[in-house]
Every structure is written in C-alpha cells, then in structure tokens.
LUMTI-215385 format. One record per residue (C-alpha): x, y, z. Coordinates in steps of 0.05 Angstrom, whole numbers, padded with zeros to 5 digits, always signed. Each point is the difference from the previous one (the first is absolute). Layout:
XYZ...
***
This chain:
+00085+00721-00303-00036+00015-00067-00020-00051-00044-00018+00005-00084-00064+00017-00013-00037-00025-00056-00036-00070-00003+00041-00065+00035+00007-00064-00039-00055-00039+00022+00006-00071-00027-00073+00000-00038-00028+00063+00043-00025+00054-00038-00017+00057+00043+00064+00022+00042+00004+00060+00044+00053+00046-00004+00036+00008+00072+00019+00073+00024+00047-00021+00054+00015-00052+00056+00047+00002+00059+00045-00048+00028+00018-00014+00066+00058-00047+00025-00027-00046+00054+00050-00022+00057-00016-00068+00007+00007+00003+00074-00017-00041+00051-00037+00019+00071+00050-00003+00054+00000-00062+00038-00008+00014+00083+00067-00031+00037+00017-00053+00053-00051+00006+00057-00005-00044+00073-00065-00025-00042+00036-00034-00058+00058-00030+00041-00005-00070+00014+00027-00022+00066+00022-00065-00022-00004-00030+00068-00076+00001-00010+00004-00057-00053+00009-00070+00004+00069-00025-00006+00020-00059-00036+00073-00030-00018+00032-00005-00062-00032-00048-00056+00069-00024-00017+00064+00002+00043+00061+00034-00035+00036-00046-00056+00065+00012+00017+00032-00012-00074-00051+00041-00036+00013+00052+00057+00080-00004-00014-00014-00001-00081-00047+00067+00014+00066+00029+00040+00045-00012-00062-00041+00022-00040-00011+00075+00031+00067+00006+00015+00019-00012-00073-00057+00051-00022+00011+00056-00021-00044+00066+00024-00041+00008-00054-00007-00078-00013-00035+00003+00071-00049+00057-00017-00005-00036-00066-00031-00054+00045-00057+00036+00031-00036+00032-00054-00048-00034-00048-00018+00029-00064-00060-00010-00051+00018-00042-00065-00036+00064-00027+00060+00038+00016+00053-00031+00003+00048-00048-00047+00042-00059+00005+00062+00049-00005-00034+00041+00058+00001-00055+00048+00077-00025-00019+00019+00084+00005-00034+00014+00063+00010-00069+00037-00081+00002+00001-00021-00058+00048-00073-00006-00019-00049+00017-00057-00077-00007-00006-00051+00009-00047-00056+00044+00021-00079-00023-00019+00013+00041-00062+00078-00023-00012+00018-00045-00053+00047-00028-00043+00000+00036-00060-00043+00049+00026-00057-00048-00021-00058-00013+00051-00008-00062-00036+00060-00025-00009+00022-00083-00012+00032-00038+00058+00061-00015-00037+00016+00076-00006-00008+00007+00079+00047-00060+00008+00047+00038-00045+00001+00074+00033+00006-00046+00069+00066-00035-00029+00025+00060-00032-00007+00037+00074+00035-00059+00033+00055+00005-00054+00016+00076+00007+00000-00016+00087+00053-00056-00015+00046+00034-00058+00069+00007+00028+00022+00065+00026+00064+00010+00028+00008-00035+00071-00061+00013+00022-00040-00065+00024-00072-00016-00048-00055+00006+00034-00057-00025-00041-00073+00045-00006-00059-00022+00022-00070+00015-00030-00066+00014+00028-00076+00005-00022-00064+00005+00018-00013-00071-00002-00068+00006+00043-00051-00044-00033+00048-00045-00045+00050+00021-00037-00043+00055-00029+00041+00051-00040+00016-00062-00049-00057-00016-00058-00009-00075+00005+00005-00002+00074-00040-00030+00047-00050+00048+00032-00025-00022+00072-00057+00038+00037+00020+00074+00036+00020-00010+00074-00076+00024+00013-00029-00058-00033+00062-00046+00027-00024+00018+00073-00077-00009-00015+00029-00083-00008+00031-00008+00068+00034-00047-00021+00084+00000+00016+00015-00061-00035-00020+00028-00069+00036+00069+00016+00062-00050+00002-00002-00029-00062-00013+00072-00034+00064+00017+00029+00036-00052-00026-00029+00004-00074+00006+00075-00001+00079-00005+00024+00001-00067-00067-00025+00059-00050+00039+00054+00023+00068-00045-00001-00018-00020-00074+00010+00076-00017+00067+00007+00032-00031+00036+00064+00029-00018+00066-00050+00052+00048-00076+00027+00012-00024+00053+00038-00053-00047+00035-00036-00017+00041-00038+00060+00011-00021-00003+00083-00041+00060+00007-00060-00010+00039-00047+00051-00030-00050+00043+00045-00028+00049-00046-00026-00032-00068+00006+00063-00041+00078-00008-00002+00022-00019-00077+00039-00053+00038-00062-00045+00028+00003-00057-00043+00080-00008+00006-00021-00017+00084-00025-00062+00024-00050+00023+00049-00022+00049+00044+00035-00027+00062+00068-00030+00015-00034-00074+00001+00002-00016-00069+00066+00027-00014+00031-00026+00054-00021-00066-00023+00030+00012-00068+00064+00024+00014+00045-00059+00013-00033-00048-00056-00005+00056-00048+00077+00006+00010+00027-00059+00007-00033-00016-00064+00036+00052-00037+00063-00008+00035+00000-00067+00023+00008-00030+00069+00060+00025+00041+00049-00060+00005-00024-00030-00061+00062-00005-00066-00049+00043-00035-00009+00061+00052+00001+00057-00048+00020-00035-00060-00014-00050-00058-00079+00011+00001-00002+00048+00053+00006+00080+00002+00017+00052+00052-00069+00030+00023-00022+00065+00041-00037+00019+00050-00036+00062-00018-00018+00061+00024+00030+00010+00071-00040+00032+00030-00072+00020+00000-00007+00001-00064-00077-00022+00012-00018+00044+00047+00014+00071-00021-00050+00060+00008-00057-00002-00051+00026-00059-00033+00043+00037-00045+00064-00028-00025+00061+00028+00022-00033+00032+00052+00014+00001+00071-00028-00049+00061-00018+00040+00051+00000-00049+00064+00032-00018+00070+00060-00044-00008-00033-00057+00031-00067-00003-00064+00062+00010-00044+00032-00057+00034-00057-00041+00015-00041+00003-00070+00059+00004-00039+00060-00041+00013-00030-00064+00012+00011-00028-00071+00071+00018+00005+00020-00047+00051-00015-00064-00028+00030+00034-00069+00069+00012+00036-00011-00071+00026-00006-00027-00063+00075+00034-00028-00027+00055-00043+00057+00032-00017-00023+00068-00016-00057+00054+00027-00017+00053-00035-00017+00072+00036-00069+00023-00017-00010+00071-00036-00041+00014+00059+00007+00039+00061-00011-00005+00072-00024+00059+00045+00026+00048-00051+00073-00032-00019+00007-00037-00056+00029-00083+00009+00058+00013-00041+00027+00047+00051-00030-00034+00064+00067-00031+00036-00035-00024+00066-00044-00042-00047+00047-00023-00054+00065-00008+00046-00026-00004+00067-00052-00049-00016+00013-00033-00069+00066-00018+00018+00013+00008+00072-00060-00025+00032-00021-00055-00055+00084-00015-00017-00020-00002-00073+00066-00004-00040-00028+00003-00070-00001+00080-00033-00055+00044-00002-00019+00027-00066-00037+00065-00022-00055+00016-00037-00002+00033-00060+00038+00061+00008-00033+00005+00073+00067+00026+00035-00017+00067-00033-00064+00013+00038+00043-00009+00061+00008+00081+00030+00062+00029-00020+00001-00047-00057-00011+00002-00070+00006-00062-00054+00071+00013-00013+00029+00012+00062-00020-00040+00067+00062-00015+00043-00051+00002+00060-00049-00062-00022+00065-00049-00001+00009+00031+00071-00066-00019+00024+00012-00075-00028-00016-00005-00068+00055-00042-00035-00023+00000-00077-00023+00073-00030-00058-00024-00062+00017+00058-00034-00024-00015-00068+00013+00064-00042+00033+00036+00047+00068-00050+00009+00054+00041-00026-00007+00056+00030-00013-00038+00068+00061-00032-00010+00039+00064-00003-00028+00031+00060+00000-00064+00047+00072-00021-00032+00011+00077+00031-00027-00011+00059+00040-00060+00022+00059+00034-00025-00014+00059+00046-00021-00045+00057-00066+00029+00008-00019-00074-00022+00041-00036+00047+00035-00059-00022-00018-00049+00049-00075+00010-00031+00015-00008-00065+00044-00053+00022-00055-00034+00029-00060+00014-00052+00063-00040-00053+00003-00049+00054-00072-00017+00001+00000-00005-00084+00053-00033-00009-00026-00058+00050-00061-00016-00031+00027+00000-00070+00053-00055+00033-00056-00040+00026-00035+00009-00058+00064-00030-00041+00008+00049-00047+00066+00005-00004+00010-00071-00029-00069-00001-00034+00023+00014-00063-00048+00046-00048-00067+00005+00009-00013-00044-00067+00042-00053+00013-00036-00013+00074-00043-00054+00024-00068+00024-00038+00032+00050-00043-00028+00002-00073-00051-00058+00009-00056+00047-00028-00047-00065-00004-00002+00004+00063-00029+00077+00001-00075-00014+00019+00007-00070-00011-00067-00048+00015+00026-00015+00075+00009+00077+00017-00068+00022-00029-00037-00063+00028+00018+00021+00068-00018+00076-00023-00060-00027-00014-00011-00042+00065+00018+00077+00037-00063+00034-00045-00045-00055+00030+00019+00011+00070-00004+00076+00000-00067+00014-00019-00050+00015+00043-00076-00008-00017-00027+00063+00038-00076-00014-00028-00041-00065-00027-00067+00019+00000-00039-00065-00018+00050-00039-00002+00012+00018-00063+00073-00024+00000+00034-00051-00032-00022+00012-00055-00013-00057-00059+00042-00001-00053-00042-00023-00049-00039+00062-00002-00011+00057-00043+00049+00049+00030+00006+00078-00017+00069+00033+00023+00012+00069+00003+00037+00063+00035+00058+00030-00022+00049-00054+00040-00025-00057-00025+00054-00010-00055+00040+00056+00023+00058-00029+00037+00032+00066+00017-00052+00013+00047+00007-00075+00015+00068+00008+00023+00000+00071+00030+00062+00046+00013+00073-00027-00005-00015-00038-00060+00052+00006-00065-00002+00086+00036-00008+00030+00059-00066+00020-00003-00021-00065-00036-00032+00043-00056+00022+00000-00076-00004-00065-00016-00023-00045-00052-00034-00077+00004+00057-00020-00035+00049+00025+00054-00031-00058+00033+00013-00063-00043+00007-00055+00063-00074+00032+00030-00075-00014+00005-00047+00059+00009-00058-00011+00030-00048-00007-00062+00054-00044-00025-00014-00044+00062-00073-00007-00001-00006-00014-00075+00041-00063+00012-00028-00023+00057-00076+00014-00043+00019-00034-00065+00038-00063+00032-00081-00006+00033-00028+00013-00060-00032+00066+00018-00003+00068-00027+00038+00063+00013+00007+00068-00034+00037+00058+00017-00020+00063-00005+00026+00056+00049-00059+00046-00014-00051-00062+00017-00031-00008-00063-00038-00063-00023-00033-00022-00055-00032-00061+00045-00018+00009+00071+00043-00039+00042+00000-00044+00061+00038+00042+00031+00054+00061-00001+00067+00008+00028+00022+00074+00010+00075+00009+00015+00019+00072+00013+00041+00041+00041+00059+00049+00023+00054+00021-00064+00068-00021+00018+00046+00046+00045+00061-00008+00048+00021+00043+00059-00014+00068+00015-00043+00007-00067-00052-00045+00031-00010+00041+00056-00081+00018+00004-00040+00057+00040-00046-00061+00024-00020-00068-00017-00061+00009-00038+00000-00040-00069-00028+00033-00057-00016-00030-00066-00064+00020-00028+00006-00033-00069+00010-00069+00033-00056+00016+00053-00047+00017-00054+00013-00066-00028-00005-00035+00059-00071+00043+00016-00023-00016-00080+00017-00084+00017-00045+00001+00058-00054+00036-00033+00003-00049-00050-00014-00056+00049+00068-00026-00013+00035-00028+00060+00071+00031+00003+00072-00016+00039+00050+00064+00005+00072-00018+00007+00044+00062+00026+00062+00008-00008+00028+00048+00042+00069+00007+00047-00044+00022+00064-00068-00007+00025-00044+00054-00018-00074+00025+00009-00039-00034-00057-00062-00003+00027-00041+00021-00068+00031-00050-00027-00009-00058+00053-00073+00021+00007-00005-00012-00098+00032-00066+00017-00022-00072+00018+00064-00019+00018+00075+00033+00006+00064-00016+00010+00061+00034+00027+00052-00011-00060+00056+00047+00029+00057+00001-00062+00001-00076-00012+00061+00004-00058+00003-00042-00057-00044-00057+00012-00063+00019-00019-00020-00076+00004+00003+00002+00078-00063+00047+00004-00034-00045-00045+00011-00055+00038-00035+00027+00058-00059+00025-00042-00012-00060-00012+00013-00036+00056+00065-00043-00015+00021+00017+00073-00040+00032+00050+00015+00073+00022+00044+00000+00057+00026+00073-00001-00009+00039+00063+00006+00092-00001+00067+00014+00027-00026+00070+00000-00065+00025+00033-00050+00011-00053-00037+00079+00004-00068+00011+00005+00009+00070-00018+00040+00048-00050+00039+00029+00047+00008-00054+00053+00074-00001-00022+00041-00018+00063-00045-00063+00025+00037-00053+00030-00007-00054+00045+00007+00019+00071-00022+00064+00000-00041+00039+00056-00055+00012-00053+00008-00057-00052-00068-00009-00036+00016-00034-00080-00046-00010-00053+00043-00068+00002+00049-00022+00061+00074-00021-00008-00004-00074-00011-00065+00006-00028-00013-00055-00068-00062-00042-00021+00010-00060-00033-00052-00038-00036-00035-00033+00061-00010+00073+00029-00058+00038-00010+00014+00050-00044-00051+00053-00005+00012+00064+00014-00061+00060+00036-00002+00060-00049+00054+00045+00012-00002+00079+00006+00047+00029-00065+00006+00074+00024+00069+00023+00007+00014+00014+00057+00046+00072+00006+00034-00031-00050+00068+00042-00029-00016+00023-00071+00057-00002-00054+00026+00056-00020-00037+00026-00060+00056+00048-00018+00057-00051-00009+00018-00013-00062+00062-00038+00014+00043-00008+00062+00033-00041+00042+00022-00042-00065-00074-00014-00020-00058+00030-00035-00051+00022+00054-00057-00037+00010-00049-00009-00059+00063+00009-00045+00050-00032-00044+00059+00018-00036+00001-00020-00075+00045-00001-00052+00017-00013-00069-00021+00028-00075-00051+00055-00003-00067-00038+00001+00040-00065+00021+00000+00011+00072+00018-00060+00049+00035-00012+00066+00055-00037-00024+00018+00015-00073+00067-00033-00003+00056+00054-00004+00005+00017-00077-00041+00069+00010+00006+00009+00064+00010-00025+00069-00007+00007+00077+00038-00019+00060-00001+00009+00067+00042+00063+00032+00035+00021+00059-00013+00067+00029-00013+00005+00077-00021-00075+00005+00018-00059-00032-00041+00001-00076-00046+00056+00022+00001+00031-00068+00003-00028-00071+00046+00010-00050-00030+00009-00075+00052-00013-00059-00027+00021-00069+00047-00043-00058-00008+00052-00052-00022-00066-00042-00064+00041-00020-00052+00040+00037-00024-00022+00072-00043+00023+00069+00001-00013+00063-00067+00013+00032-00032-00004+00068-00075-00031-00026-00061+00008+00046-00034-00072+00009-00066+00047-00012-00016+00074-00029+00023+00049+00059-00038+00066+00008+00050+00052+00012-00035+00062-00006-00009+00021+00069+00074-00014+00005+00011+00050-00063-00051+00048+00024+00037-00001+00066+00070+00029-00022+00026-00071+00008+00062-00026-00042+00036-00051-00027+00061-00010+00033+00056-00045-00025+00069-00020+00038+00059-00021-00044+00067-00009-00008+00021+00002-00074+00064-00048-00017-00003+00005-00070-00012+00062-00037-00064-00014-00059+00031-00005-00063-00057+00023-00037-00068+00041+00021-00038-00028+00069-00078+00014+00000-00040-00005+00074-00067-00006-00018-00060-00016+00041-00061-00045-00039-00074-00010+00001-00020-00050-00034+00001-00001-00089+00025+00061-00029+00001+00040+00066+00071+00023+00031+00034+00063+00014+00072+00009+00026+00066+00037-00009+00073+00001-00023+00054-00036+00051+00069-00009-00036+00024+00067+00014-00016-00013+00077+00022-00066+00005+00072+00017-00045+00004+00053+00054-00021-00042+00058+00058-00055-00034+00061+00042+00011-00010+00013+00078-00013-00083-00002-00042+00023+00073-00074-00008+00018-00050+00050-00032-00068+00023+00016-00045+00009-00060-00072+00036+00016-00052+00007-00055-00073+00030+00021-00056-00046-00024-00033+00064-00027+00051+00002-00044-00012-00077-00020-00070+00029-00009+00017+00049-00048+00037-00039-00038-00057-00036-00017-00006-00050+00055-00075-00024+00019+00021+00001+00070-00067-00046+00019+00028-00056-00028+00075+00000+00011+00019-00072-00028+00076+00016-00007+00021+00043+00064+00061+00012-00032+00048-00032-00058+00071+00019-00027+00016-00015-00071+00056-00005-00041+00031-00030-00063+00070+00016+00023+00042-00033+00049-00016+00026+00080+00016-00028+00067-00019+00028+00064-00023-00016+00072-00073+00010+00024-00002+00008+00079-00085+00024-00001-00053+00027-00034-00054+00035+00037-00068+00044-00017+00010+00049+00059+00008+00061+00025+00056+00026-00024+00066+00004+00050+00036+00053-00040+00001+00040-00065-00045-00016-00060+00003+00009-00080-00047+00058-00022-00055-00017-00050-00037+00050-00040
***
C-alpha cells in the first residue's frame, strides 16, 4: 500500500520524513492448538476422597425447580446459562435473551466509568433485575443474578472498604478475622444491589512468578484450608441460619478448580504438568472444607492439566466436582475460558457444558454463544438432560438464595445505605487485618518501634500513593489509572504516619525523592511493585529492581541516617540490596486502604505478629521454593517473622543476580502493558500523563487473544492529542538501527482518522522524526482486521531521529477523531515485509 509523501502533521515537530512506502500484513489472531484428552489428564475419581452431600435435597425447592423447567421455554433455558459483561450487554438484552447472569469485569462499569458512585451501581443492578422480571408471555421470571470480583472488599466500588490481598490475609493466620472480612465485604456489596462474588480465591501458589501470587493464601494447602469455611460462611452466612444467602450475606465462589497454582513456569493460564495424586494432594484440599461450608458456586480455572484445558476436563469437573464431592451448586467459567477448550472457540462450545460446566462467563462473546449453544440443544448435540441439569443447578441456588421473592436489589436488606460504604466499623477491622499481616523480615538494632515524637523523613514513591497501596483489582483490573481522590474513605501510608507523628508532637515530612532540609532521626522508605492482575504480572524471575529507590536507600545510609523500608509487593521476592541499605524492613504485601495499620506497627501500637505464608528467596531466580521440598534452602523460611523481642540483625547479604531472566528490551508494549522500563502516556502535546481524563483522549483495556491484552486508544477530535510509549530513562537504540531492526506495530483500526495521523519517534527538545499514518490506518479501518505495521529505525534515523537517546520510542498524533486497538509494539527483527526509506 502507498502512502502520501510529503511532510506528516506532527503536532509541534518540525522536521518530518517523507515515507516511500509501507506494507501491510493481516495477522490471524490464532491460537496454538491445544493437545487433547490423554490417560494423563483423566482423573479417576475413585482416587479422591468422598464425602456426602452438604445439604440433603429440599423437596419443595426441588418441585418449584421442576415447574419451573417444564414451563421454560428452550431458549429461556440457554438464556439461563450464559453470563454476560455489563460492558456488553443491556437491560433489554437480558429481558430478550432470558440472560440468567451478568458481571462486571475489573474494567466493567456502570456508565463505562472506572470510577463510578455507588448509587449508579445500585441502579444498573435494579435496572438488570427489572428487565429479568418484565412480563413476557407465559413464560415463568426468573430473576438475574450478578457477580464481581469482590476479592479484597468490595473493590471495583470507590468508597469501599479495601482489606489486605489474600497474600497478606494468609501472612495473619488468623481464621477468625478472615470471617469477619467475609461478612463486611458481602454488607458493601449488598448496599450496591449485588447479590454474588467471584471469591474466595483457593489457589495454593508454587511458583511466585505467576501474576496471580498475591490473590493465594500460601504456598501450601494449610493456610487455605484453614480459610475456607470462615471465609465463606462469612460471606454467605451459616447454613441453617434465616440469613443463609440473604439479608447481609452473598453467594461466594470457590475459585480456580484446579491447579491454578501450580502450572509450568508459573505462568497464568498455563498448564500443571503433574500426576493426579500432586494435583489432588496439593490442590484440592481447600475445596473441601469450602463445599462444607455451602459455597454455592466454583469456578473452573483458565488453566490446564497435562495438556487439556479445565473447561473441557469432564473426569474432573463431573466425575469429581459433582459425583465424587455431590456438590449441587453450578460451576461457572472463567472469562471466556470455554474457548481455549480444543475444538472450541469463544462463540461456540457445546463440548465445555458436556464436560460439566453449567454457567458459560462469556462476557463479549454472549450473543453469538447463545445462537450456537441454543443450536446445539436444538440439534441434540447438547443433550437435554445436560442442559437440563446445568438449569437445575442455577435455578437452586438462586431459590436458596431467595431471589425470587427478594424484591430489587435497592429495596433489599442493605440496599442504598451508602453510609455504610467504608463505614468506621469496616475500615477499623481493615485496619486490625494491615496490623496482623506484616511481617518484620529485619530489625537491626532494634531499631523498631520507632518514637513518635521524632523527626521523621518519609519517602519512596508509595508512601502517599495508594494505588500501589492497594494493588490490582482496585476501581480496574489492573489497579492502575487511578487518582487519590478515587479513594475518599482511605489512608495511604504517609497519611498514616503523619497522624500518628503530630498527635506525639513529632515531625514528619514527605518527600518521595528523600530530600531534607534538616537531618532527621530517622527515614522511612516505602517502595515497591506497580499494580497488576493476572497474566500481566507474570515475571521471567523474582528479582526486584528499583534503582532510584535503592539509590536512596544507599544515599540514607551514607548519610548515617538509620532507615526502615516498607515493601509493598503481592509475592516475596529477592531484595537483598535492599535488605542489606536497611536497618530494618517489613513485608507490607498490598495492605489496601488503611495506611494507618502500617503506622501502627512502626511504631509499635501492636507488636508484629505476621508470619511468610510464602518462602522468602535468597536468590533471583529461586522462583519455585516452597516448603517441603527435596532441596529447600530460603533466604527466609515459611512461617518465618521477628517481632520486636527478636533479634533483628541481619549478616551482609550477596546482591548478584543470580541467572536472573532479563526483560525484554525490545517490547514496547504487549500483553496489555508497556514493557518494562515503560509507560504509556497520554494527553495534550507537552501535557503528557497516565490518566488525563477522557476529553483528548483515552485508553481502555482490549480483548484480542486474552482477556485485556491490548489497549484500545480513542482520540475525541476535541483538539490535538498523543499517545506515547515514554522510556523511564534515555534508551540507546543505535545498535538496534544499525542492525536492520524495526519498529513493528500490531493494530486493529475501529475507527477510521478523521483528520491526518503523525507516528513520530522523539529525543528529547526539538528532536523527532516520523511519518504519515492516516492513509494506512483509513485503509487498515475498512478490513476492521489486525494489521502489521513495520518501520526500520534507520528510517527513524533519517528522519532526524538521534537514535542514542530515544526518549519517545514511538507516538501517534492526531487532532481528529481516531479509535483503534493496540495488541504490541516491538523493536525487533522484522517478521515480514518492511516500508522502504531513502
């Protein structure tokens, strides 16, 4: 395809190449295929314990649930089993296709608005309940549940309560508390209309790399074994009791069945390659007391074992679920997961409902599931006693639930009492969890508590930042994006120890760089990983690397100023620099929104009593080190935690990597994210930030072969805009340019530009070079399928690019209106045809 020569708007860049050509290239976004059933991934469910029924049949609610198939109609009962994203679907969807569930993904909200009010999520949830109940003809109402990641409060609503992450959660050992989180989370959730959460979470995590860490309590079955039942019976109330499932109580899940923990390399999704009886033995525990307990759903994990995915696995979902453990709740899916099942795709997947699953989660892919599963049953090749049976299963826990007489969501116990949305009981006892789940890994001296009344300096960038405070799932799905006023019921950290300093009548300052004017008594560095969730958390090794905050800690000690790091971070990672430039440090995990509760321990309002629920590494890549094993040799042991009568000091440790897994310097973006030592920016020319508000321009999270693995950029047309991908520090690219390498870009354009697109790649002040894109991306808009889009870096060069100090690895620009999909960015080598430069 040729493209105008002559200079390309630039937005404020004055020297412009002209482009000679570039070629495009329509990329498949296929999947590898997936290996089939093998004797190695099915589960002889005689080989696992056996245990009756929680709950014998009720006969009436079994006699209602016979009425009301047989008054059903066909579609009504494939209505019934598929849940769609609030993203996607409308009130008028649910009353048309006799939807039985929706949810709202960690990037789903009403209005489309991350940080939307309560009152407008008890709204959608009464509007939803009204289009399940309208009238419509003879057939019976049946009325729609909805679920959310509820998994450390009610955390997709601003003003909730925020407890710890499961990770720090386990570090307390403490069952009691886990209780009453339950039952507070399932009080918040009910005041927005919602009636269901996809938690707890019951992984038990062997490989720390997996994005997924902090979401598991431990690194063996103990600790979440020990959580199950309270955990929820506080959400759902005690079986037997009036309020099983209602008034202040929620239906929970047990999630991910199963494995999800233990696949190869750590790496979500991926597959756990292991005899039935580790899979068995490491993994199931926690779901035993869970099933005891009533949970009345389990969702399947993404994951795979021995090569076939869960979703598909009947000797595990059927013959063991169900048969072997007689649970009689319904087995939901994960987000669009039937489609990695083989022979599968997103919108058509008789053969998962075969193998068990009773609710599809397909959240953008519904309607057309719909169609082809509504075909299937019609054709048989989804027999009706299955689908029969999955309805069954629904319909019985949304009768023991009491949803049929409960009214709408608003006018239930709880509903609309937004005083009560982290209220002063609910973040007390949030507070009380921060307190328990530290652990003091280092107290050299004895240097903690601290005294109050001292001249404190706080720094690091997460001292009053409480998205890192909070971590992923928070207000989005990666936790990222948001503002400290997104948090208005909340306490960062910084927050926490100025109050505790000035009601002593001490001195504090913050400055995240460490500056002082005065040296003080004493510093407090808090610091750690940027917020992620799932599969974009996934890491080569466990090696933490922050040079700006270890140069700060290194400068402290040089000054002769004692120091305490707090870390926040949602596994336990190699830190040794930064244990050997501290006097003391402490294991903050992702505490949530009260920042208070670390101050308390600083200062030694409570003692520590927090104890590792995951083996700490003595080395980079000492990823998979867990309890138990044949060669198990931690820098710190599970269980291990000082407390102030301890000694504390710590020998010198060594701080070489050891064959540690290098990022990869040639990814711009992918897998959803900038690559590492990257962020994307937006906004104004010259007005850059990470969340600009929408007026100019915006981003969201997009779908291509995983769930928000790309980003979708919307230009307004309001005036002129860039998205950028901005190096944290000047990036020499010139071997890369000298090296043939290119710029390679994959997109999917959904709206045509309406006026002229620039790419341009900077250099600091008045230094850029790039080229012409509207033609190529009009072009690219009318096949509405993903393009490949390869620029040399020479030709970067030539355009006047000082390619030793690439500050901007690449930009688009516009004033007009634009929308498209970003699925990666890459400096490589390039896979296919390339523009010609003169």
């Amino acid at each position: 395809m040729n493209l105008p020569r002559g200079a390309a708007m630039a937005l404020g860049v004055t020297s412009l190449a002209t482009l000679a050509s570039v070629s495009l290239i329509t990329i498949a976004a296929a999947q590898a295929p997936i290996a089939g059933p093998s004797a190695s991934a099915e589960a002889n469910p005689d080989n696992w314990p056996s245990r009756a029924a929680t709950l014998a049949p009720d006969p009436a609610i079994e006699r209602r649930i016979d009425d009301l198939i047989a008054a059903m109609s066909l579609e009504q009962k494939v209505g019934q089993i598929i849940q769609a994203d609030i993203g996607s679907v409308t009130p008028n969807d649910v009353y048309r296709y006799h939807l039985g569930s929706v949810l709202n993904g960690g990037n789903s909200d009403p209005g489309g608005r991350y940080n939307a009010p309560a009152k407008d999520w008890l709204a959608a949830a009464d509007a939803f309940y009204a289009a399940s109940m309208k009238p419509n003809g003879k057939l019976p109402r049946i009325p729609v549940i909805w679920g959310s990641d509820a998994v450390h409060g009610h955390n997709n609503v601003v003003g909730a309560t925020l407890f710890p992450h499961n990770i720090g959660l386990g570090a307390a050992r403490n069952p009691d508390l886990i209780r009453r989180i339950g039952e507070a989370t399932a009080i918040e959730m009910r005041i927005t209309g919602l009636d269901w959460t996809f938690a707890p979470t019951l992984a038990v995590v062997r490989d720390d790399r997996w994005g997924r860490t902090y979401e598991g309590f431990g690194e063996t079955p103990e600790i979440a074994t020990s959580y199950a039942a309270p955990l929820i019976e506080g959400l759902q109330g005690k079986i037997g009791d009036k309020d099983w499932l209602r008034g202040p109580h929620i239906i929970a899940t047990a999630k991910h069945f199963l494995g999800d923990g233990g696949t190869h390399g750590g790496k979500d999704q991926g597959d756990a390659q292991m005899p039935e009886a580790q899979l068995r033995d490491l993994f199931s525990p926690p779901y035993l007391p869970a099933l005891d307990a009533g949970v009345q759903s389990v969702m399947v994990s993404f994951s795979s074992w021995n090569g076939v995915k869960m979703h598909g696995n009947r000797s595990l979902l059927t013959g063991v679920m169900k048969d072997r453990w007689n649970f009689d709740g319904f087995l939901v899916g994960d987000w669009n997961g039937h489609g990695q099942v083989a022979g599968c795709s997103a919108t058509d997947c008789a053969g998962s409902a075969i193998a068990g699953l009773d609710m599809y989660m397909a959240p953008d892919s519904w309607k057309e599931l719909y169609r082809t599963t509504l075909a299937h049953a019609r054709s048989g090749s989804l027999p009706v006693a299955r689908l029969d049976d999955a309805v069954r299963r629904i319909l019985r826990v949304k009768l023991r639930a009491g949803l049929f007489e409960a009214g709408k969501p608003s006018s239930r116990p709880f509903g609309g009492r937004f005083e009560l949305l982290g209220g002063p009981d609910h973040r007390a006892l949030a507070r009380e969890a921060v307190r328990e789940s530290l652990v003091l890994l280092k107290n050299a001296g004895s240097l903690l508590p601290l005294k109050p009344g001292a001249n404190i300096l706080v720094a690091g960038d997460g001292a009053d930042n409480l998205t890192k405070q909070t971590g992923g799932w928070t207000l989005s799905w990666q936790g990222t994006g948001t503002n400290r006023s997104d948090f208005p019921n909340a306490q960062s950290i910084w927050e926490g120890i100025d109050a505790e300093v000035t009601a002593a009548g001490g001195s504090a300052t913050l400055s995240a760089e460490g500056r002082y004017s005065h040296k003080p008594d004493v510093a407090i560095v808090i610091f750690g990983e940027d917020p992620y969730a799932e599969f974009q958390g996934d890491r080569p090794d466990v090696g933490y690397d922050d040079a700006k905050n270890l140069a700060l800690l290194r400068s402290l000690k040089a000054a002769g100023i004692p120091t305490v790091s707090v870390f926040l971070s949602g596994r336990a990672m190699w830190v040794n620099p930064f244990l050997n430039a501290s006097d003391a440090f402490v294991a903050a995990w992702l505490p949530g929104s009260e920042g208070g509760g670390v101050a308390d321990m600083l200062f030694g309002k409570a003692d520590f009593r927090g104890k590792l629920p995951y083996s700490w590494p003595k080395a980079s890549d000492q990823t998979a080190v867990n309890v138990g094993d044949a060669d198990y040799d931690p820098l710190f042991a599970y269980g291990f935690g000082l407390t102030f009568a301890d000694k504390g000091d710590l020998a010198l440790l060594p701080e070489a990597r050891s064959g540690a897994a290098a990022a990869d310097p040639g990814l711009l973006f992918g897998a959803g994210k900038p690559g590492s030592g990257r962020r994307l920016m937006l906004g104004a020319p010259g007005a850059l930030s990470t969340n600009p508000g929408p007026e100019l321009i915006e981003a969201r999270g997009a779908d291509r072969a995983a769930q928000e693995d790309s980003v979708r950029l919307r230009w307004t047309g309001a005036g002129p805009a860039v998205a950028a991908i901005v190096e944290d520090a000047p990036a020499d690219l010139s071997r890369q340019s000298n090296g043939d390498l290119a710029l390679e870009l994959e997109l999917k354009v959904d709206k045509a530009p309406s006026a002229d697109v620039s790419l341009i790649m900077g250099c600091g002040s008045q230094c850029a070079g790039g080229f012409p894109l509207r033609a190529m991306l009009s072009e690219a808009a009318k096949t509405a399928k993903w393009t490949r889009i390869a620029i040399p870096l020479r030709c970067f060069e030539k355009a006047g690019v000082d390619m030793t100090r690439v500050e901007t690895p690449f930009s688009i620009a516009t004033s007009g209106a634009l929308d498209l999909v970003l699925s990666s960015a890459r400096i490589v080598s390039p896979s296919g045809p390339t523009m010609q430069c003169k």
